[in-house]
C-alpha positions, 0 to 999 in steps of 0.5 A: 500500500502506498503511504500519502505524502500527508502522512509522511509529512505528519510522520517527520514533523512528530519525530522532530518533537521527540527527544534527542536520539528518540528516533533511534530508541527501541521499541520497548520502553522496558529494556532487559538488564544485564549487570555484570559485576566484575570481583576486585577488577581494577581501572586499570585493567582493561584495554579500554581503560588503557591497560597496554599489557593486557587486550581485553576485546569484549569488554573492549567491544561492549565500551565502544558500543555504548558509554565509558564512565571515568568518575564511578565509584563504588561506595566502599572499598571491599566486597560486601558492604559494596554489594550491599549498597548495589542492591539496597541504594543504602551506604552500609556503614549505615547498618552493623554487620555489614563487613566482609561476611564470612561464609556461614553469616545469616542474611544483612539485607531484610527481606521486605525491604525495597531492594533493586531486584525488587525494582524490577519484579516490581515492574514484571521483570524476571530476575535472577542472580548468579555467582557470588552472593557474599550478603549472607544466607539463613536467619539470624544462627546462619544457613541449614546448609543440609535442608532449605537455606532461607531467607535468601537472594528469593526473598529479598527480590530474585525469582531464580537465584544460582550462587556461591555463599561467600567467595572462592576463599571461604568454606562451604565450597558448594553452589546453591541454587534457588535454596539448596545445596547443589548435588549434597549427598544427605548421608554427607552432611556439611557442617561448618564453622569459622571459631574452630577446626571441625571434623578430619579434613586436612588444612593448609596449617597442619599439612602443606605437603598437600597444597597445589597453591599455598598461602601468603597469609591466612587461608590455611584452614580446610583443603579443598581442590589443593587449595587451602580456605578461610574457615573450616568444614566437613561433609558435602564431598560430592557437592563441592566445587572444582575451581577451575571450573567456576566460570563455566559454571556460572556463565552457563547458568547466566546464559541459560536465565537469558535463553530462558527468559527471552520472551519477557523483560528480565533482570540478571544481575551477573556477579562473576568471581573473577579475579578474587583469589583463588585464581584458578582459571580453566586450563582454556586461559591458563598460561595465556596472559604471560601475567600468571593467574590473575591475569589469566583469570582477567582473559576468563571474565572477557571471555564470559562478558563475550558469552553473554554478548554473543547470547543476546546477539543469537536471540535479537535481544541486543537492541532492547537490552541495557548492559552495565560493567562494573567492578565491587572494588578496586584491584589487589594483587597479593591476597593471601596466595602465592600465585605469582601475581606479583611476581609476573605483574611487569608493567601492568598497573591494575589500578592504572592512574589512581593511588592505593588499591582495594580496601583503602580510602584512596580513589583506586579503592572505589573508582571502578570501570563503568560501562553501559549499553543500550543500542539506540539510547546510549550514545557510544562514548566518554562521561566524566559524570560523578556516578555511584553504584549506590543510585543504581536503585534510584535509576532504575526505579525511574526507568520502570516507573516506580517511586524509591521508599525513602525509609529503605533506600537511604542514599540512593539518588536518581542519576538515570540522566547521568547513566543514560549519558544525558547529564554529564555532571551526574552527583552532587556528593558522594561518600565513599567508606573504607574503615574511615570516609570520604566525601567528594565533589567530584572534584574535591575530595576530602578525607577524615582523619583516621589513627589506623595504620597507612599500610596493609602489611598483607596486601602492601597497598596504601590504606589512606588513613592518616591522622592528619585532614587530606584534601586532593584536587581529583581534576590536577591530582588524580593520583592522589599525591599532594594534600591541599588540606593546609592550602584550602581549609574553606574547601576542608570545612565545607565538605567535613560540614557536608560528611557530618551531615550525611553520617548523621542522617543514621549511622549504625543504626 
């Protein structure tokens, strides 16, 4: 049928009403959402954010396909008050309980509470979490790791859930998926525990000749795989992991959720274990980055962020669907095993430009990689825009229509604009903690007085504490190197003034 000039006409005059790159949006306004989140991955890793030792092509390709982001912050230096943040929009210096869990740690995040999967289910959406959980499981005595295992990710948000419980350092070494152990043999019950030895398992204290990758320090206790862990356990033979297979694992399973889900608008949040320790890649990437082990294991995650790329490619959901990158933390190179990452690191700066390391109150602890792809909304490039995982439940409660309760979502602030590429500004404030805090402008950062030590003597990576005011100009210092406090005291004032405020709003409570 031959379509009139009059509508052709009338057509054009209401493109040109809609707002800039409308015309190129797709044609769902409910995007699918992939969030891939990357375990101590620093900004310095990748080739798109400048690494020259290591070539990252997928990564590289999801960059050029979408928005590159320079000023994104996590709001804490380490993994899970980081996550806990991701998914509530609240600072988790706010809430006790909320420092490195161990793996037998009851649930921080309060079913009921608005959390960002429950945005999306909110919204209709499928939603599903696979790989490291790391918030908890079980009620306040912790998980039955040998019956139903709740509350967990199902009750704060997630339909499908396929997870480890803490990371690959810390017992017990099984999967669960949705609320069961993966594969538990009933006649093989696990138990666990962190105060103490439990059962016969060998450990890397009472027995090294055992061990394929021994301890720099700590991780000595139960044997599994030839590596030695954090905490103790018995039981589960039949379920535990085998290490180098993990990635597999969980980027099949984040495959099969999108395959599954393909009619219908779905969340997957994709928090991979790569590069946290032990790294311990297939032997498909072993050997292959000249760097040892953690650089291998950076080629395994390009690897699983390209599987999942190509599945959204194969199914025709690439236009409608909104990928995020992103890391928990910045980088450590030694973390507790001897695996030649520090002995085969040559030039390669994980951190790239940025001071200090996971753990520590310097940029390179909360700056983080941030990409983010929507074909057809996101113009492809670079945004300077001061953005924090914190708002990611703000953001996308506006993107579905929703209102954010306030009572839950403490901190989370709407920058869906700034996300999206449409404001290149993005926060106002930002508080960022890693045992002392830290707020900044986006150009001045400010950080508070602390009497801890300035080093992590296991790590060797800088903490940032001092007893002393620091003040740094991120725009002529982005590494960090020259206090400006005694030269600006308005700008020292005015954002200690801002930090007091904030932490007052409920700290620890």
């Amino acid at each position: 049928m031959r379509v009139r000039p009059f509508f052709l006409t009338l057509l054009f005059a209401y493109l040109l009403t809609l707002p800039a790159g409308a015309q190129n949006r797709p044609a769902s306004t409910r995007p699918n959402v992939v969030l891939i989140y990357a375990d101590d991955i620093g900004f310095g890793d990748f080739s798109c954010y400048g690494s020259k030792t290591l070539n990252t092509p997928n990564v590289d390709r999801l960059a050029a396909g979408g928005l590159r982001f320079t000023h994104a912050h996590t709001t804490a230096a380490s993994c899970t008050p980081s996550r806990y943040s991701l998914l509530t929009g609240e600072y988790a210096w706010r809430r006790k309980g909320t420092g490195i869990l161990p793996g037998d740690a009851p649930l921080i995040v309060r079913p009921g509470r608005q959390t960002l999967p429950a945005v999306f289910q909110k919204a209709g959406y499928r939603t599903g979490v696979v790989g490291k959980w790391h918030l908890g499981l079980g009620g306040p005595n912790g998980p039955d790791w040998n019956g139903e295992i709740r509350p967990g990710p199902q009750e704060v948000g997630f339909d499908d859930a396929f997870i480890m419980a803490a990371t690959g350092d810390r017992v017990p070494t099984v999967y669960v998926e949705n609320r069961r152990v993966v594969g538990l043999d009933p006649a093989d019950p696990i138990r666990v525990n962190y105060a103490g030895k439990i059962g016969s398992d060998p450990t890397g204290r009472e027995n090294p000749e055992l061990l394929n990758m021994k301890p720099s320090h700590g991780h000595d206790n139960t044997i599994v795989n030839g590596i030695s862990r954090i905490g103790w356990m018995t039981g589960g033979n039949a379920a535990r992991w085998t290490d180098e297979d993990m990635a597999d694992r969980f980027t099949g399973k984040a495959v099969d959720f999108i395959r599954a889900n393909r009619a219908r608008p779905f969340f997957l949040y994709f928090a991979t274990h790569d590069v946290h320790v032990p790294r311990v890649p297939h032997p498909r990437f072993a050997g292959k980055s000249g760097m040892g082990p953690r650089g291998d294991a950076l080629l395994e995650f390009d690897w699983a962020v390209g599987e999942v790329l190509k599945t959204l490619d194969s199914l025709g959901l690439t236009q409608n669907t909104l990928v995020l990158l992103s890391s928990d933390n910045g980088p450590v190179v030694d973390d507790g095993y001897h695996d030649d990452a520090v002995l085969k690191l040559g030039n390669h700066r994980p951190a790239g430009p940025l001071r200090g390391g996971k753990g520590g109150i310097f940029e390179a602890g909360t700056r983080v990689p941030l990409l983010v792809r929507w074909p057809g909304r996101v113009k492809p490039g670079t945004s300077a825009a001061l953005v924090s995982q914190v708002d990611f439940l703000a953001d996308f409660a506006a993107l579905t229509g929703q209102a954010v309760n306030a009572a839950d979502a403490t901190d989370s602030e709407n920058q869906l604009p700034a996300l999206l590429g449409d404001d290149p500004k993005g926060r106002t404030l930002l508080v960022e903690h890693a045992r002392t805090w830290a707020i900044t402008d986006g150009r001045w950062k400010y950080i508070e007085p602390n009497d801890g030590a300035p080093r992590n003597q296991n790590t060797n990576t800088e903490t940032g504490n001092n007893p002393q005011p620091q003040l740094y100009d991120l725009q002529t210092d982005l590494g960090e190197k020259t206090n400006l406090a005694s030269r600006h005291p308005e700008h020292v004032q005015r954002l200690r003034t801002e930090l007091e405020r904030l932490k007052a709003r409920g700290v620890n409570q």
